[in-house]
Backbone as CSV, one residue per row, in Angstrom:
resi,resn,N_x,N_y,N_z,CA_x,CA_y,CA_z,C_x,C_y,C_z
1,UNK,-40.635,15.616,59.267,-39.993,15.617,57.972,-40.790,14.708,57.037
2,UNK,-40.956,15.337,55.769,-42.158,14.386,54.929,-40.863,13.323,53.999
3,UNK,-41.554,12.321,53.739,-40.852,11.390,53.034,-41.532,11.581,51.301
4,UNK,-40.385,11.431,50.705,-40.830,11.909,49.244,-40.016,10.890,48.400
5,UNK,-41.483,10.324,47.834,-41.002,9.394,46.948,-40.296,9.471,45.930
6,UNK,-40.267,10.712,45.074,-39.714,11.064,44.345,-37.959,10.713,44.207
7,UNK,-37.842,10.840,45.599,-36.060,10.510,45.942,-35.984,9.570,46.009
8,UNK,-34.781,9.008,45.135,-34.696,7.683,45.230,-32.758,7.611,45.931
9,UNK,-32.846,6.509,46.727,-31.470,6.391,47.355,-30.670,5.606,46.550
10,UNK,-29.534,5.345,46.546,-28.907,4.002,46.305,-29.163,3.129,46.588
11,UNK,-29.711,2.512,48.318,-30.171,1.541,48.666,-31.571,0.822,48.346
12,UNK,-32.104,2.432,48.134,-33.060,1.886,47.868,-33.217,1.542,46.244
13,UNK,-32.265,2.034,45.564,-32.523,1.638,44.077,-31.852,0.036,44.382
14,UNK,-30.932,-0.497,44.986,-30.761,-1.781,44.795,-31.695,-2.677,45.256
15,UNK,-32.571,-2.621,46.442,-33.304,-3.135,47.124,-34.793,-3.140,45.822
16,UNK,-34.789,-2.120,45.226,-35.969,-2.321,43.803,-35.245,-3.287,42.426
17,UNK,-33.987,-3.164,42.656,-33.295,-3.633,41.306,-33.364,-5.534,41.795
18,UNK,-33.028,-5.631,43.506,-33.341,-7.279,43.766,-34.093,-7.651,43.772
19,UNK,-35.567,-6.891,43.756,-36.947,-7.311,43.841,-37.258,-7.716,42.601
20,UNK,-36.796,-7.100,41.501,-36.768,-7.258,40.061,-36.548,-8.871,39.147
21,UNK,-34.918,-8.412,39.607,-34.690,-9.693,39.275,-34.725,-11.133,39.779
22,UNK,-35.352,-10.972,40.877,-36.223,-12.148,42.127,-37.667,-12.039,41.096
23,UNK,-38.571,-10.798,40.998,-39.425,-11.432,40.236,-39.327,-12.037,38.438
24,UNK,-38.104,-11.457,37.659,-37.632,-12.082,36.470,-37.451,-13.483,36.844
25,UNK,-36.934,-13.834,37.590,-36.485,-15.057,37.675,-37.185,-16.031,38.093
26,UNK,-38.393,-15.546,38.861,-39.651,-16.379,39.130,-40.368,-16.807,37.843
27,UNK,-40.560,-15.474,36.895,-41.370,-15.590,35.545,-40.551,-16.428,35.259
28,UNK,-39.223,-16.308,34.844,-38.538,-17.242,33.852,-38.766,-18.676,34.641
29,UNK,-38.915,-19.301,35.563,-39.181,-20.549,36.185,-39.833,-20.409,36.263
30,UNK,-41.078,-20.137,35.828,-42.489,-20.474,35.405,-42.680,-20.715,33.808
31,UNK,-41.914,-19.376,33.625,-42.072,-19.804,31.907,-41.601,-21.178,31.463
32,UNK,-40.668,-21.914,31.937,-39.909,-23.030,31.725,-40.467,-24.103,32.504
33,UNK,-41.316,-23.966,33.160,-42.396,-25.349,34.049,-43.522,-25.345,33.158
34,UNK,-44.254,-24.395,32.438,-45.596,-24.457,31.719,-44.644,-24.880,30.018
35,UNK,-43.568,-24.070,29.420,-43.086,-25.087,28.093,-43.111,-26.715,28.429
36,UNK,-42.902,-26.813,29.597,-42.462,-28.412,30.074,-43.433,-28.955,29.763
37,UNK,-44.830,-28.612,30.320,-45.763,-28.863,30.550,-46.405,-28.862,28.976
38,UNK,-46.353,-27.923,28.026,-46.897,-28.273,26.510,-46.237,-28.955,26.206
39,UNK,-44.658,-29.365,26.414,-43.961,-30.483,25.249,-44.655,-32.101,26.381
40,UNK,-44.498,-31.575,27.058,-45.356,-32.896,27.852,-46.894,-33.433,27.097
41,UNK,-47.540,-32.471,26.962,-48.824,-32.743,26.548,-49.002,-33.172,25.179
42,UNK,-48.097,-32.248,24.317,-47.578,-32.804,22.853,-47.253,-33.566,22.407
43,UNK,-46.182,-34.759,23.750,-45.979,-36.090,23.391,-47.190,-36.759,23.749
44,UNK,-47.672,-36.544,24.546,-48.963,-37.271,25.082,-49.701,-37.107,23.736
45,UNK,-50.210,-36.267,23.303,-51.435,-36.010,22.107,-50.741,-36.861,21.113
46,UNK,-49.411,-36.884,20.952,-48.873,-37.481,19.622,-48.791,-39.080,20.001
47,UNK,-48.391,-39.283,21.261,-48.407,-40.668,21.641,-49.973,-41.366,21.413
48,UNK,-50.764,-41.015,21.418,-52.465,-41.645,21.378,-52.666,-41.152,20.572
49,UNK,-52.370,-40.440,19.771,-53.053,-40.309,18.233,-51.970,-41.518,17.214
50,UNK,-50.921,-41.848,17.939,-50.481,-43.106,17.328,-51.486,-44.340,17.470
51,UNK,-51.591,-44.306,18.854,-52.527,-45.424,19.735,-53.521,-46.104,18.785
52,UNK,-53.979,-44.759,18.198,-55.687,-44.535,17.900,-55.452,-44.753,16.288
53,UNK,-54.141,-44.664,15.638,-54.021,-45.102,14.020,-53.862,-46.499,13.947
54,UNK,-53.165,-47.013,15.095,-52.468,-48.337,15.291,-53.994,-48.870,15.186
55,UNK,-54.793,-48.564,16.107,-55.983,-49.343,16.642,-57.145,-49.647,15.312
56,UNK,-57.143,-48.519,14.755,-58.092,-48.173,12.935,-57.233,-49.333,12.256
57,UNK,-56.173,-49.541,12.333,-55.719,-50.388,10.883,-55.484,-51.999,11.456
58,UNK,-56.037,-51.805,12.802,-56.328,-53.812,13.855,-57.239,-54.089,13.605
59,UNK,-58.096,-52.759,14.137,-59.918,-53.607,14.143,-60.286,-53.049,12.470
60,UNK,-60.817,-54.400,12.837,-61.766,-53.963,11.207,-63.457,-53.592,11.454
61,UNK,-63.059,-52.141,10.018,-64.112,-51.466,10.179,-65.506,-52.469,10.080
62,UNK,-66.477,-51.505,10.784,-67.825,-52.039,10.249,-68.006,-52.923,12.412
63,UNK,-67.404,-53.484,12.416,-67.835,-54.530,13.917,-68.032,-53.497,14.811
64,UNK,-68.561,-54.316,16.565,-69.160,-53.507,17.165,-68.125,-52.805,18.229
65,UNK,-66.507,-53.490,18.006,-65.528,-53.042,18.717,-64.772,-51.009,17.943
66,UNK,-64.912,-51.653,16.507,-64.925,-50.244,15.749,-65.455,-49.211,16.144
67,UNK,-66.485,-49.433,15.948,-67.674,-48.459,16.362,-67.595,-48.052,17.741
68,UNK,-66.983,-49.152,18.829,-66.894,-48.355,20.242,-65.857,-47.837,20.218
69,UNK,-64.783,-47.786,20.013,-63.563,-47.452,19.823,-63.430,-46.203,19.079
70,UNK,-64.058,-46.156,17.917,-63.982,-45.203,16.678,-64.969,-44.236,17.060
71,UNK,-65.732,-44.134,17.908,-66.242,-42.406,18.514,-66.136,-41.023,17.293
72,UNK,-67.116,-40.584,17.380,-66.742,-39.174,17.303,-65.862,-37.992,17.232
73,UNK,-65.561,-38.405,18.551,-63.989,-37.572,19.332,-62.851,-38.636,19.407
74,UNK,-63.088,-39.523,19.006,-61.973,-40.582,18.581,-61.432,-39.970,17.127
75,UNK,-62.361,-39.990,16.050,-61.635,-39.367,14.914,-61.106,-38.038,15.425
76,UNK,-61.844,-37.052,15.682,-61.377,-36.280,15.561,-59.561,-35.517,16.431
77,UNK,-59.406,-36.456,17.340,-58.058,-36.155,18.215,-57.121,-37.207,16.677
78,UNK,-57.752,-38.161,16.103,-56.561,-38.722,15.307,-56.525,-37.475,14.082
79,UNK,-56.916,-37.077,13.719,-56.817,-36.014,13.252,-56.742,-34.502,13.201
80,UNK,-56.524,-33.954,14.661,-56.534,-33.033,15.268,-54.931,-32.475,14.963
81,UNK,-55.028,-31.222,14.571,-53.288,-30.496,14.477,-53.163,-29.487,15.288
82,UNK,-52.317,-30.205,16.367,-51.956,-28.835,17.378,-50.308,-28.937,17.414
């Protein structure tokens, strides 16, 4: 007797309908560990771009602590919009 996919049972439509919402529910607890993970990073970026304004208006410009401090990629994360 050939098996034909075409037929679908009851059991077997529930047994596809739990697989479903076992994998919805995985996405959705993932989707909600990686938001975690940007508002995490967002306070972080916003927390040291405080760091890094606090630090510009201590040291005074021009010395050799400025200049190590004040980088390149130092301006640019204090001014960076994400």
């Amino acid at each position: 007797m050939a098996h034909s996919l075409s037929k679908r049972t009851p059991a077997g439509e529930k047994r596809i309908n739990k697989m479903e919402d076992t994998q919805q529910k995985d996405l959705r607890k993932e989707i909600r560990h990686l938001e975690k993970r940007l508002a995490d990073a967002n306070a972080l970026i916003d927390t040291l771009q405080t760091v890094l304004r606090r630090a510009k208006n201590v040291i005074e410009p021009g010395t050799a602590d400025y200049d190590y401090v004040f980088t390149q990629s130092a301006r640019w994360c204090i001014e960076a919009k994400i």
